[in-house]
C-alpha positions as CSV (number, residue, x, y, z in Angstrom):
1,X,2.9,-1.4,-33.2
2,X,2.5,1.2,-30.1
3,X,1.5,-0.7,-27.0
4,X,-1.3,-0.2,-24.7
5,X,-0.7,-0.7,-20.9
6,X,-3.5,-3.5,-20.9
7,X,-1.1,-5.5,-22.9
8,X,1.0,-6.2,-19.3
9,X,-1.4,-5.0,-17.2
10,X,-1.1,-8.6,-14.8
11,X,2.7,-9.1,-15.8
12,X,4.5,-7.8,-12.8
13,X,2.4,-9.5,-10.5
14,X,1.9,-12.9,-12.1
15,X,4.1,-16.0,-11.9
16,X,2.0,-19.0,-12.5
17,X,2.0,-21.6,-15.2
18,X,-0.3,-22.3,-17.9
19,X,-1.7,-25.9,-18.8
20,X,-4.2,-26.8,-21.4
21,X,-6.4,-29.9,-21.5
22,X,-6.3,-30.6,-24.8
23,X,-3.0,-31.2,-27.4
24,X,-1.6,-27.8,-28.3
25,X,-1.7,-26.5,-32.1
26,X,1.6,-26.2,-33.5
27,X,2.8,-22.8,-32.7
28,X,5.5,-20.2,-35.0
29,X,8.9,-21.6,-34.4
30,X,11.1,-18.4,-35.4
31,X,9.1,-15.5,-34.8
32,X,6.7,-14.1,-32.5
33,X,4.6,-10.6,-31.9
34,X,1.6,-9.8,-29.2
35,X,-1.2,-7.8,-29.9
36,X,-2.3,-4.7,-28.2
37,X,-4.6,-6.3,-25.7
38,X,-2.5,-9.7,-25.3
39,X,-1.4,-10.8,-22.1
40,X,2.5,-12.4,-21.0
41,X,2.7,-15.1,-18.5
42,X,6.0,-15.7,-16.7
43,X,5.7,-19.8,-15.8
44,X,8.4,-20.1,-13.0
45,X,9.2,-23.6,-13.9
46,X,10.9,-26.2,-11.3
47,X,13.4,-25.0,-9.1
48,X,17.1,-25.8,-10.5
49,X,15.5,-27.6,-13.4
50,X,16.1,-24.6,-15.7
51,X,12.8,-24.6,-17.2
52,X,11.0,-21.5,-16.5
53,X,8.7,-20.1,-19.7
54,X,6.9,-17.2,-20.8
55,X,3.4,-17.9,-22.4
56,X,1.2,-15.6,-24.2
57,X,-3.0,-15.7,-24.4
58,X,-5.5,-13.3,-25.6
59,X,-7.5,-14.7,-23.1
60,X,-8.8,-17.5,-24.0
61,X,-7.6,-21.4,-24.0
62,X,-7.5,-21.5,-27.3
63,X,-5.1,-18.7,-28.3
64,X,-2.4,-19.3,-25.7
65,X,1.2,-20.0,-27.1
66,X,3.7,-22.0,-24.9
67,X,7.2,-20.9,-24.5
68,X,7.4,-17.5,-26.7
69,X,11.0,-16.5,-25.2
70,X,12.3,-19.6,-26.7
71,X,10.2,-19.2,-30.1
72,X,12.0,-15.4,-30.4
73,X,15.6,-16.0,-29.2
74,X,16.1,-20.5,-29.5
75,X,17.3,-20.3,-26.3
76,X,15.8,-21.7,-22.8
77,X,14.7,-18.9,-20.4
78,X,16.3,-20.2,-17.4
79,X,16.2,-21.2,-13.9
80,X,12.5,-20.1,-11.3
81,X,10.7,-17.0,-14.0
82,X,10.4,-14.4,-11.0
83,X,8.3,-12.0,-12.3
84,X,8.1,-9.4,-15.3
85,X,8.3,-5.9,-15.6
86,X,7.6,-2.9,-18.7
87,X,9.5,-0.4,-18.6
88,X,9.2,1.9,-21.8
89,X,9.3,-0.3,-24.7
90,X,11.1,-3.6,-23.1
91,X,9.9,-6.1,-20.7
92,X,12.7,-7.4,-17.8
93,X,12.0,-10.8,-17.2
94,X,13.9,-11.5,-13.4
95,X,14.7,-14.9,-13.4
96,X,15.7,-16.0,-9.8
97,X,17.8,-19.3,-9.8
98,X,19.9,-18.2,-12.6
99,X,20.7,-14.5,-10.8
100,X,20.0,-12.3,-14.2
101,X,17.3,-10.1,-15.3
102,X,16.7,-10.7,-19.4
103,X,15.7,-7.5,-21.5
104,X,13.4,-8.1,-24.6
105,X,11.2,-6.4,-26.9
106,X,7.8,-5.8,-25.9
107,X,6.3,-7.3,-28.5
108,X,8.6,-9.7,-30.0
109,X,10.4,-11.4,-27.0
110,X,13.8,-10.7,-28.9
111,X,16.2,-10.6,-26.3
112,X,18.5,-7.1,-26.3
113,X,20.7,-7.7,-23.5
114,X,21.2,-9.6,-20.5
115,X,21.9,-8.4,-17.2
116,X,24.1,-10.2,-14.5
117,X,25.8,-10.0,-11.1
118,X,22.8,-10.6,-9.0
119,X,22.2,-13.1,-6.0
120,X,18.5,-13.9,-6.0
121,X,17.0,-10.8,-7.8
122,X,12.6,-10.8,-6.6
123,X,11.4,-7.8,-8.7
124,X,12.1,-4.5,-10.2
125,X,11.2,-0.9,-10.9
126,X,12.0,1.9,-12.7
127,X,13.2,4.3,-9.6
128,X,13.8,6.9,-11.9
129,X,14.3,7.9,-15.7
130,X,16.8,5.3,-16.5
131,X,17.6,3.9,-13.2
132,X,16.4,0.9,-11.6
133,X,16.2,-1.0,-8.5
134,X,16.2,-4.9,-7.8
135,X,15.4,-6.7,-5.1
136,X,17.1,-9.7,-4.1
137,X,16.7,-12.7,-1.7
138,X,20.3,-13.3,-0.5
139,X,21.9,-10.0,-1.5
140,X,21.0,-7.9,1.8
141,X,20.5,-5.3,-0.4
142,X,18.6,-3.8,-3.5
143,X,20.7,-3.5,-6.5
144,X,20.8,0.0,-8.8
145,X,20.9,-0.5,-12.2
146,X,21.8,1.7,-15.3
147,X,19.0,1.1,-17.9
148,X,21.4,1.9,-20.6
149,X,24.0,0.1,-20.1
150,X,22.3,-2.7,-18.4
151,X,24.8,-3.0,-15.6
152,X,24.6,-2.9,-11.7
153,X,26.1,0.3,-10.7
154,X,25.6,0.1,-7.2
155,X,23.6,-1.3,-3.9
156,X,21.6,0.2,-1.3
157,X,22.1,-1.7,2.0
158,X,19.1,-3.9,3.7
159,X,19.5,-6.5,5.9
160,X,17.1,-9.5,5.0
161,X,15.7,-10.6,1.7
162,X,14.3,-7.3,0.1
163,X,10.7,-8.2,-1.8
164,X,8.3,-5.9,-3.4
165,X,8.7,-2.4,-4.2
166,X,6.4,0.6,-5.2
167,X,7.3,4.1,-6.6
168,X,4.7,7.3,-5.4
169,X,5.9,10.7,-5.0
170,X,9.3,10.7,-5.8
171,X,9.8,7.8,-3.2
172,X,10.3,3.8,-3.1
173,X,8.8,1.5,-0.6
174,X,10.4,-1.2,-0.5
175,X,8.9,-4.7,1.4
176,X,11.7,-7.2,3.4
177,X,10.6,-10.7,4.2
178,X,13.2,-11.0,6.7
179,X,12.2,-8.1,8.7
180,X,9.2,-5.9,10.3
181,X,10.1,-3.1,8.3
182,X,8.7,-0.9,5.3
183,X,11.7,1.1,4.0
184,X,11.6,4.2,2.3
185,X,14.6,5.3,-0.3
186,X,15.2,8.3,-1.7
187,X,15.6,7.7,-5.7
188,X,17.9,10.2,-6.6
189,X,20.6,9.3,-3.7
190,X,20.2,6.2,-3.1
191,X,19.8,6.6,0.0
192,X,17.8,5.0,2.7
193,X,15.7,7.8,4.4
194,X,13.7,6.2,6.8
195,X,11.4,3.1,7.7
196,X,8.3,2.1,9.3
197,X,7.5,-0.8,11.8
198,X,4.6,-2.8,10.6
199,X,4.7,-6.6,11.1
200,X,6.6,-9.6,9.7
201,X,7.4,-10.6,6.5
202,X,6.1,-7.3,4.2
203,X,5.6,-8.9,0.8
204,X,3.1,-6.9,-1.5
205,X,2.4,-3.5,-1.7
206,X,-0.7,-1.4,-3.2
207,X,-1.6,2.0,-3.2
208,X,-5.4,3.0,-3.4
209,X,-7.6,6.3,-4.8
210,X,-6.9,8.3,-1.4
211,X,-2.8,7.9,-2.0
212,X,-2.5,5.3,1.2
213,X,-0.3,2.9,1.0
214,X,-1.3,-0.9,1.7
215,X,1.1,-3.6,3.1
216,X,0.8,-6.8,3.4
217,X,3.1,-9.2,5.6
218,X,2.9,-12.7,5.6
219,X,4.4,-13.3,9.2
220,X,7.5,-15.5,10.0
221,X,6.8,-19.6,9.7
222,X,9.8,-20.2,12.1
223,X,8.4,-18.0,15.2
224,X,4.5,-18.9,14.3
225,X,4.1,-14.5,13.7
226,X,0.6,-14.1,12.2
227,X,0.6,-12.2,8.8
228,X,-1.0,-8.5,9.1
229,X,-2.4,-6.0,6.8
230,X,-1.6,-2.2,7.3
231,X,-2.6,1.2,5.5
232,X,0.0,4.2,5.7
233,X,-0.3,7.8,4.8
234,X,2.6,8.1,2.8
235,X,2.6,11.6,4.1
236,X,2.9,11.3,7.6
237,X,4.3,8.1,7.8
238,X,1.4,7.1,10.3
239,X,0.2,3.9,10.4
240,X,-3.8,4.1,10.0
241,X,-5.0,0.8,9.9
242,X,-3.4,-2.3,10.9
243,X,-4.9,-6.2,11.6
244,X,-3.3,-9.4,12.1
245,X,-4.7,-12.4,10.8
246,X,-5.7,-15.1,12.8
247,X,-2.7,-17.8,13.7
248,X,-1.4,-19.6,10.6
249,X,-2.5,-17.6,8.4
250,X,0.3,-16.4,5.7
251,X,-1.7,-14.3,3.2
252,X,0.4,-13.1,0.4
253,X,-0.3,-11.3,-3.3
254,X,-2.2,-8.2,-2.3
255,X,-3.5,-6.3,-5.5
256,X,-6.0,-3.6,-6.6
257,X,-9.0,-3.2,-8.9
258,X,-9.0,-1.1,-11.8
259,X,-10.5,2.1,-9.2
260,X,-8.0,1.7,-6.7
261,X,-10.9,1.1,-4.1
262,X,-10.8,-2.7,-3.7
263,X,-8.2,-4.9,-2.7
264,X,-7.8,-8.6,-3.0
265,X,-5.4,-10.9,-1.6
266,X,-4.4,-15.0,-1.3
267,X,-4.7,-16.7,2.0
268,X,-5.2,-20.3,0.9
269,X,-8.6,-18.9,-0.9
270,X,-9.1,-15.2,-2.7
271,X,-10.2,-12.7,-0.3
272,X,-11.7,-9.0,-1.3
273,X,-12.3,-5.9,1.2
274,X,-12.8,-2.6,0.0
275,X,-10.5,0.2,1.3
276,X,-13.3,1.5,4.0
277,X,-13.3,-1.6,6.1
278,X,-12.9,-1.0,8.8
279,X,-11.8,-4.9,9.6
280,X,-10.4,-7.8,7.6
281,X,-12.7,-10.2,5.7
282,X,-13.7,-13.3,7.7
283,X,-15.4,-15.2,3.9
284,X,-13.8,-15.7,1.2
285,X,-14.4,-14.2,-2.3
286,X,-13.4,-17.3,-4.3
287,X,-12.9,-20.2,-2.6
288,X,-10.1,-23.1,-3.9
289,X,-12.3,-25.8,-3.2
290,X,-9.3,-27.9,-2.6
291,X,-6.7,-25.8,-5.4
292,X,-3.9,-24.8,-4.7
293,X,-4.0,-21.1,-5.4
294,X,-0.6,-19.5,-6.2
295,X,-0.9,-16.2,-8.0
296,X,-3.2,-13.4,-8.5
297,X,-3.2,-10.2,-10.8
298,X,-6.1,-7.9,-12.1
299,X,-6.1,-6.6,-15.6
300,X,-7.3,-3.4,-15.1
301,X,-8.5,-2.9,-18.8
302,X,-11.1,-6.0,-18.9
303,X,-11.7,-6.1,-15.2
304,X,-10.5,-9.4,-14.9
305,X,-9.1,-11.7,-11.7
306,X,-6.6,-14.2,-13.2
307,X,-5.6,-17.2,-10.1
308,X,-3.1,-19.5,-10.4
309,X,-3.5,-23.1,-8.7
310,X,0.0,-24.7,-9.0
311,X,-1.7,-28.5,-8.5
312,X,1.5,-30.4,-6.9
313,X,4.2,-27.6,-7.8
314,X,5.1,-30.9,-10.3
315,X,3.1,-31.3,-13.1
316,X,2.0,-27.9,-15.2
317,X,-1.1,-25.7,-13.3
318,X,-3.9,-23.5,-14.9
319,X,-4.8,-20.0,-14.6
């Protein structure tokens, strides 16, 4: 089967769990393959109880099977699902607690290799043809990785718990929660080659139509810093727009429509602004109505905005 994109479109960006109301159907216990326009959710599970999951839906209630990773390989995933990432024909499934990254087949689940020597690892992305970087709470550094070999063949240096990361123009952006820095690396040194002050606690990174890139920091809980939103010209390294929140507010999981135009992002409730505002939004788009909201990812294919609300971070949520 050759994939189509839509089939991960909200993987790298989703980590929420998957509940249904009524009793599941029993489900293939040996074997498992996704269609073209399916959809993989990484279910973080409860810290240091080892029970992170991958589900799969078309959409729907109804066709969502539990647990997939264990139905291919009769093995548990492992400790906090991170989040997901496609690269060619595998998917790298970081898994925090347990400090490895599994490798599967796209449409199977079969696991291929494992990959190991990590701290925290957050996310990942193909930096280059066969060469990836990992981020990593507790490493103070992003970790390079041969996509052959599936080893960590080196580390590029950063202070602070390194977070999201974005590849445009033969670049990575790379987000630090720990800092008030965007950092830019040069993929085929390694190198660090400069950075840009924007505001605590970078987490998520988009860019738009125009080729600006949008930051989001969350702000530092400790010293009260209010979260901030910023658009850069990748170009000039200027910053071109920049607004704090109000006090309090730590808005994470910025992400983009299917035009690159609109941008949405979680701050107890969804919130939506188009790219031209000039100001952030003051009403919500969707408002949790007591939820919990979590996650957030758009499939860009059925123009859909999938939000998690965890409940009590105990019991299983619902998309």
């Amino acid at each position: 089967m050759k994939l189509k994109i839509t089939l991960f479109a909200i993987v790298s960006l989703a980590s929420f769990s998957c509940k249904k109301d009524t009793i599941d159907e029993p489900t293939p216990t040996t074997s498992f393959t996704a269609e073209v326009n399916g959809i993989y959710i990484c279910n973080e599970g409860t810290f240091t109880d080892g029970n992170a999951t991958i589900s799969y839906t078309n959409g729907t209630e109804a066709e969502t099977i539990q647990d997939v990773y264990k139905i291919a390989n009769d093995e548990d995933l492992g400790d906090v699902g991170q989040s997901m990432t496609k690269i060619n024909n595998k998917i790298y499934i970081v898994v925090n607690n347990s400090s490895k990254i599994e490798v599967v087949e796209a449409t199977t689940m079969k696991k291929s290799a494992t990959i190991t020597g990590f701290n925290s690892p957050r996310f990942m992305i193909e930096a280059s043809p066969g060469k990836a970087y990992v981020t990593d709470l507790y490493a103070n550094g992003i970790s390079i990785v041969d996509l052959s070999s599936n080893l960590i063949t080196g580390n590029i240096q950063l202070n602070g718990s390194t977070e999201d990361l974005l590849l445009y123009n033969g670049k990575v952006y790379v987000t630090n929660l720990s800092t008030s820095y965007l950092y830019i690396i040069e993929p085929t040194t390694d190198i660090l080659e400069d950075s840009i002050l924007i505001g605590p606690g970078g987490n998520s990174l988009q860019l738009d139509m125009n080729n600006k890139l949008w930051v989001l920091c969350g702000g530092d809980y400790l010293t009260s810093a209010p979260g901030s939103l910023h658009r850069i010209d990748p170009a000039t390294k200027m910053i071109e727009f920049s607004q704090a929140f109000p006090a309090g507010d730590f808005p994470t999981r910025l992400i983009i429509n299917e035009t690159n135009d609109e941008l949405y992002f979680l701050n107890l409730n969804v919130y939506k602004m188009q790219i031209t505002d000039s100001s952030l939004p003051t009403s919500s788009f969707v408002d949790a109505a007591g939820k919990s909201f979590y996650g957030m990812a758009f499939d860009r294919v059925s123009r859909v905005l999938y939000v998690s609300d965890v409940i009590d971070y105990q019991q299983a949520g619902r998309i």
